[in-house]
C-alpha positions in Angstrom: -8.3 -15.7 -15.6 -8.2 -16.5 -19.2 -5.8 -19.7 -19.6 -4.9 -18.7 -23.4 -3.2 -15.1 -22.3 0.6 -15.1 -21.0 1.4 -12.8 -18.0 4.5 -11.2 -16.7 5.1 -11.0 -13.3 7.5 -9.2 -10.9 8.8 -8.7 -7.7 12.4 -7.8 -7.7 12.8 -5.1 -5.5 16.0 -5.3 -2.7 14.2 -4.1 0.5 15.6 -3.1 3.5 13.2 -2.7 6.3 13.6 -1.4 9.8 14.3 0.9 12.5 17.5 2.6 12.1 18.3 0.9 8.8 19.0 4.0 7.3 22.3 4.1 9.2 23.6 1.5 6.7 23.6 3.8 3.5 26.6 5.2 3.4 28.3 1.3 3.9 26.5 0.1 1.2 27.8 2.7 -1.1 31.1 2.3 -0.1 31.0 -1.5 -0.2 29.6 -1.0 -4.2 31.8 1.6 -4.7 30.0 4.7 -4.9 31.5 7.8 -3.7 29.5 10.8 -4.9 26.2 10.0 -4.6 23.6 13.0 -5.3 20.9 13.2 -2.8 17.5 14.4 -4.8 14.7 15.6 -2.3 12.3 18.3 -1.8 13.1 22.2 -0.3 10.9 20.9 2.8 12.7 17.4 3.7 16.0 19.4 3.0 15.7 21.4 6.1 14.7 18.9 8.3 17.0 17.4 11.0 16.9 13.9 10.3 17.9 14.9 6.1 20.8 16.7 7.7 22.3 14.3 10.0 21.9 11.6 6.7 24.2 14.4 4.6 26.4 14.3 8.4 26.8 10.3 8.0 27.9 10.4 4.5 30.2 13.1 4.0 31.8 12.1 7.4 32.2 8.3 5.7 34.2 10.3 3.2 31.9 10.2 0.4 31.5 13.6 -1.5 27.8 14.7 -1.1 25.7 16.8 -3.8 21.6 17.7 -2.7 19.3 18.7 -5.2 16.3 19.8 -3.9 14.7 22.2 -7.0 11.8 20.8 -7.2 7.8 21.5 -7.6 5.3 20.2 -5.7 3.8 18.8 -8.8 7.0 17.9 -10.7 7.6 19.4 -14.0 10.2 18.2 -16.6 12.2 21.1 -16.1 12.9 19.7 -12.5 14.6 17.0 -14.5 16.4 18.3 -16.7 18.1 20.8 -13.7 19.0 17.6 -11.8 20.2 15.9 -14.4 22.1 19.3 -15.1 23.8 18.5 -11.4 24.6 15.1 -11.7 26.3 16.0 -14.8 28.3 19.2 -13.8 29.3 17.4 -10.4 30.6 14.2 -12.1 28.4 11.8 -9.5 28.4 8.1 -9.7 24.8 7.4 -8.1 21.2 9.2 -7.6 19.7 8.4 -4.1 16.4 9.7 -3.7 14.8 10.5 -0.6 11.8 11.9 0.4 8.1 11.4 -0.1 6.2 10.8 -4.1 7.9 14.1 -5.4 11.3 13.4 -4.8 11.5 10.1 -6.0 9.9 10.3 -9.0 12.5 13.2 -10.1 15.1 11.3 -8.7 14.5 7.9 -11.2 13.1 10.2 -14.0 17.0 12.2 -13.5 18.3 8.2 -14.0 16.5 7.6 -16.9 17.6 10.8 -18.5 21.2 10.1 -17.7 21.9 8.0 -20.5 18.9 8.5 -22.7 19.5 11.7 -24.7 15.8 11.8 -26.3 13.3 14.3 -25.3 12.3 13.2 -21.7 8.6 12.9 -23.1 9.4 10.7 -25.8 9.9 7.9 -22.9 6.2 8.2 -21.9 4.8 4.8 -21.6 1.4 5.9 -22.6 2.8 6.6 -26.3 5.1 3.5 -26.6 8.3 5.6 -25.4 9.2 2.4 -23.1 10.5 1.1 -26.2 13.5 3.8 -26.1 14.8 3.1 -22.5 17.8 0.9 -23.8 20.7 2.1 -22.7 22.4 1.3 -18.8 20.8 3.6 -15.6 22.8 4.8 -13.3 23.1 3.3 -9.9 19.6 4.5 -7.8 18.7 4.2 -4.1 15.7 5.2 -2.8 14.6 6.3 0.7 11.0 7.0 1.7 10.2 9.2 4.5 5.8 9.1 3.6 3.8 6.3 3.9 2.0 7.4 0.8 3.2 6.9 -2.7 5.6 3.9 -2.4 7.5 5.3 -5.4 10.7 3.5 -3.6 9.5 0.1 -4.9 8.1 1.5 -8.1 9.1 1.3 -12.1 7.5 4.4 -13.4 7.8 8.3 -12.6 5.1 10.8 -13.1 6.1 14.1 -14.2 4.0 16.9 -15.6 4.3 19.5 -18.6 5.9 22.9 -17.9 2.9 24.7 -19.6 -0.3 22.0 -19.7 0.5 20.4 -16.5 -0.5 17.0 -18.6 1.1 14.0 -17.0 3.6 12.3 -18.3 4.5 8.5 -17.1 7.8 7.4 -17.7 8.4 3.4 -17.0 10.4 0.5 -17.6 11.3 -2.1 -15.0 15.4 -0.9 -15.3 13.8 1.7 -13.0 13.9 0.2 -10.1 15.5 0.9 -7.2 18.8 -0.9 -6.3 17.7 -1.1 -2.8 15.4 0.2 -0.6 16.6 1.5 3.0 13.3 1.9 4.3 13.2 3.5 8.1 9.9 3.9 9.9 11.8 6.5 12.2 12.2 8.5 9.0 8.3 9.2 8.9 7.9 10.0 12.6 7.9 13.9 12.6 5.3 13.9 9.5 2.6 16.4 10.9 -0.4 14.9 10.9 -2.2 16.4 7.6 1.0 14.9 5.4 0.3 11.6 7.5 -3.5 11.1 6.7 -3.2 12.4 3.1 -0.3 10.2 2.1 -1.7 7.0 4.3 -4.6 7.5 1.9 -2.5 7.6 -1.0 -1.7 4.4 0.1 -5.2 3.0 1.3 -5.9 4.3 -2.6 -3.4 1.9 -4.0 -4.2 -1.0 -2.1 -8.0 -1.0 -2.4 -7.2 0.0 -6.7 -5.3 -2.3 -7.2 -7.2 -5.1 -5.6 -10.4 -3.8 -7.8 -8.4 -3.9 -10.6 -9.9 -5.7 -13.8 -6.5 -7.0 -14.4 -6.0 -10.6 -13.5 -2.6 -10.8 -11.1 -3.5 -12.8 -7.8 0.0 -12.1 -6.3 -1.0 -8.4 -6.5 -4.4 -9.0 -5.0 -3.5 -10.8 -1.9 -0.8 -8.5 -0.8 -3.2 -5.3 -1.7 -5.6 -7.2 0.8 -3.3 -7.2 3.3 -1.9 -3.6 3.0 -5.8 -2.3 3.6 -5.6 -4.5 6.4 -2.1 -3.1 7.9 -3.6 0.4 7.3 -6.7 -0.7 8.7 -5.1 -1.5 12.1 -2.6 2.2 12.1 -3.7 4.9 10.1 -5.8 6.3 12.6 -2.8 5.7 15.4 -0.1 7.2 12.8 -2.0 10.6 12.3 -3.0 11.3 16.0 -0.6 9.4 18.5 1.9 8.1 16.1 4.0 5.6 17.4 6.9 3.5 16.1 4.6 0.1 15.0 1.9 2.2 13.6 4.4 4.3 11.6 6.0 0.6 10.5 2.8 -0.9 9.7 1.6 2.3 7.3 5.3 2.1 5.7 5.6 -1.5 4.7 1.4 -1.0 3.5 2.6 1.9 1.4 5.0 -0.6 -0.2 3.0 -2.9 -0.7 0.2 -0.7 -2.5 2.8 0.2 -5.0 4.0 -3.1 -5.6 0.2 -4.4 -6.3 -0.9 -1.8 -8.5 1.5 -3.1 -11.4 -1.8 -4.8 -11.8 -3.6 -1.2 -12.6 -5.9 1.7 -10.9 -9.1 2.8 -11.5 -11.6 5.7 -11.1 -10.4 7.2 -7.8 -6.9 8.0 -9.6 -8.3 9.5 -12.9 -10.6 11.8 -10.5 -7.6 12.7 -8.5 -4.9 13.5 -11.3 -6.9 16.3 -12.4 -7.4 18.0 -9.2 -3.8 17.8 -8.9 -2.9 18.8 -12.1 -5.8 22.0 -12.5 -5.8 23.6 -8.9 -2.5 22.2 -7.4 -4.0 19.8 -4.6 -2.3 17.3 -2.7 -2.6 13.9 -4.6 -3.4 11.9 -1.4 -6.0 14.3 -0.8 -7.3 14.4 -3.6 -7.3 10.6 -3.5 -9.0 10.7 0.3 -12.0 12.8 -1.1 -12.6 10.4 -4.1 -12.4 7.8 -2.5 -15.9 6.9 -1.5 -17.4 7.9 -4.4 -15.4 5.7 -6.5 -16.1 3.1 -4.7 -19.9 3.7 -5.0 -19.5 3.8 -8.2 -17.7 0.8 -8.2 -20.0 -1.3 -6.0 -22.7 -2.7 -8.2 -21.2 -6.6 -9.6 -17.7 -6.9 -7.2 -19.8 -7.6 -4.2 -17.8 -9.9 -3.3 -14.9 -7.9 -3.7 -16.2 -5.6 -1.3 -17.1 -8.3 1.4 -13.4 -9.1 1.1 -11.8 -5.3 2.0 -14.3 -5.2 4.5 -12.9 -7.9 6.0 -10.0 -6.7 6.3 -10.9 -3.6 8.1 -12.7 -5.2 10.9 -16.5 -5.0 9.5 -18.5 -8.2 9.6 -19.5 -11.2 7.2 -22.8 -9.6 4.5 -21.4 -5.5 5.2 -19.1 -5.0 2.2 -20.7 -2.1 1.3 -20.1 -0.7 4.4 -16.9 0.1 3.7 -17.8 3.2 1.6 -19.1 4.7 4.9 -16.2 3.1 6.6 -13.7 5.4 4.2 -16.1 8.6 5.0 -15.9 8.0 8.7 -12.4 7.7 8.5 -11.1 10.8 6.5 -13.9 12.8 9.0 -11.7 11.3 12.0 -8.3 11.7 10.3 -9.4 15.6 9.7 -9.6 15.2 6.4 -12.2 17.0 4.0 -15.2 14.4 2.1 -16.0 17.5 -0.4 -14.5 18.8 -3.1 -15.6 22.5 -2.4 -13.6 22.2 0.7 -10.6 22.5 -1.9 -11.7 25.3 -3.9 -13.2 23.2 -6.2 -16.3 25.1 -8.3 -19.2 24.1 -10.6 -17.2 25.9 -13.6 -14.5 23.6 -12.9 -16.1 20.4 -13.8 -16.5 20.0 -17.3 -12.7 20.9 -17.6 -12.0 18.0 -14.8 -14.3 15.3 -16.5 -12.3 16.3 -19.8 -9.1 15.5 -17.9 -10.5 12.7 -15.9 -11.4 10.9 -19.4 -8.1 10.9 -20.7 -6.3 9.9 -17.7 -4.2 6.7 -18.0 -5.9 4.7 -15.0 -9.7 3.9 -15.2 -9.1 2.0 -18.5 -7.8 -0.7 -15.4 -10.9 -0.1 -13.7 -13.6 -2.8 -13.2 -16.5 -1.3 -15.0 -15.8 1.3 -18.4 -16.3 4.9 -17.2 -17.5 7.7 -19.1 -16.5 11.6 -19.2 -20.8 11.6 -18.3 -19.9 9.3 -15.4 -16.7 11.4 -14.7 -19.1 15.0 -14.3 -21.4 13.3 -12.5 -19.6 11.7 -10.1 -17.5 15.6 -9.8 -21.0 16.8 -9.5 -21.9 15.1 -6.4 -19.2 15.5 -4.8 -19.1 19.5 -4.2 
């Protein structure tokens, strides 16, 4: 802590947790007056049972329903600018976004766009573009069905370049979510690869953010206790998922994404590129990394490390243990530990460390990294 700096922080999010809470939506937008909400999702949550029966409630409460699923798995800013295309030519009066990472991040970068008529890029936080988000956003509900991201709490929506597939971040705390209906029943019919990948999105976020060089104690404690509600469910979400387990890794995934307002690290800016060069799955991209950023991470936070481990059951003096604990565990959630398991190649790794380097989360890292450290680290883990 340095007692001469000022710090900002927040927690404003409306959250409404529980089985079955879903069931509430369409009172809530009639109670606040909103009667043509367009649903944003993904062309897999679309055709799931659970997505159609939410359409069912709503148009059946007499609210006109749009969906907007044309979406990339990676989301580009023409995804945006088709859904905000929608909204427009369907004259609707509120954006609720439901699904995993993908789908919400379209859905609040659609509310930003709205009412700000720049170039969507020009918003990106990384180049000031925060500075533009001044006019009203339109009303926004989100709805998670992943244990992953926690993009329903969130200020901030990643979308990539058509053509580069650079990374854009758009944030500003007018991003946020209304409310929150968040519904463990939602995630229960995640197969089991969607479940360990996104649950390690989320172990990701938690253990980040808690490494982060950034001073925010608020964010530390409850990033310690998501790794400890993942600690005690991840393993019982992916293979005999249950009702608590599925709770525990939702409110956790929360909870990751409110703590790392205080920053990431290394794990994410070895991720990002993966995602960005040869399409992978972010959480599993994040699952592979994870160990070896936290080798890398080890030498001065000891007693950082004492305190995740901790939290995940090892005992007092083991902290580093946890970087085998996060090993054994992506082996017994089926989860790959090497990059060549993804199609990743030797030729690929200059153009990754390249990427990795200018990626906007290590500078929140503990210890500097270089784009040496970066190939290295990409390096030994083929």
């Amino acid at each position: 802590m340095d007692i001469l700096q000022k710090y900002n922080f927040s927690f404003p999010t409306a959250i409404r947790f529980g089985v079955g809470v879903i069931s509430e939506l369409p009172d809530y937008l009639k109670q606040n007056q909103l009667n043509r909400p367009l649903l944003v999702t993904d062309p897999i949550v679309k055709e799931l049972d659970f997505f159609k029966k939410i359409v069912g409630q709503l148009s059946q409460s007499g609210l006109s329903v749009e969906v907007f699923s044309d979406v990339h798995k990676n989301p580009v800013k023409t995804d945006v600018l088709k859904g905000k295309a929608s909204y427009q030519s369907t004259d609707r009066d509120v954006i609720v976004g439901i699904g995993g990472g993908v789908a919400l991040d379209v859905a609040r970068a659609i509310a930003l766009s709205i009412n700000h008529h720049r170039d969507l890029f020009d918003y990106d936080d990384l180049i000031g573009g925060d500075k533009y988000v001044t006019e009203p956003i339109p009303p926004f509900v989100t709805v998670p069905t992943t244990s992953g991201t926690g993009s329903e709490v969130g200020r901030s929506a990643i979308i990539s370049e058509d053509e580069s597939k650079k990374k854009r971040i758009l944030f500003a705390p007018t991003l946020m979510a209304k409310i929150v209906f968040a519904d463990p029943e939602l995630t229960m019919d995640l197969p089991a690869f969607v479940t360990a990948a996104t649950g390690m999105d989320a172990l990701t976020h938690n253990i980040e953010a808690y490494l982060s060089k950034n001073w925010n104690p608020m964010c530390s404690g409850i990033a310690l206790e998501g790794i400890k509600l993942i600690g005690e469910s991840i393993e019982t979400a992916t293979l005999k998922p249950d009702l608590e387990a599925r709770s525990k890794m939702l409110m956790a995934s929360m909870m990751g994404a409110i703590a790392f307002q205080k920053g990431l690290g290394i794990v994410h800016s070895l991720a990002h590129p993966l995602s960005s060069l040869l399409d992978t799955h972010h959480g599993l991209a994040n699952a592979i990394n994870l160990p070896y950023g936290l080798e890398f991470n080890y030498e001065g936070f000891e007693d950082r490390y004492e305190q995740m481990g901790l939290m995940v059951g090892l005992k007092q003096g083991d902290g580093k243990k946890i970087i085998q604990y996060i090993s054994d565990l992506n082996e017994t959630l089926g989860l790959p530990s090497k990059l060549s398991a993804i199609g990743v190649k030797e030729d690929h790794i200059d153009t990754l460390a390249s990427l990795a380097i200018a990626d906007f989360c290590h500078p929140n890292n503990p210890k500097p990294v270089t784009e040496l450290d970066f190939r290295t680290i990409y390096k030994g883990a083929l």
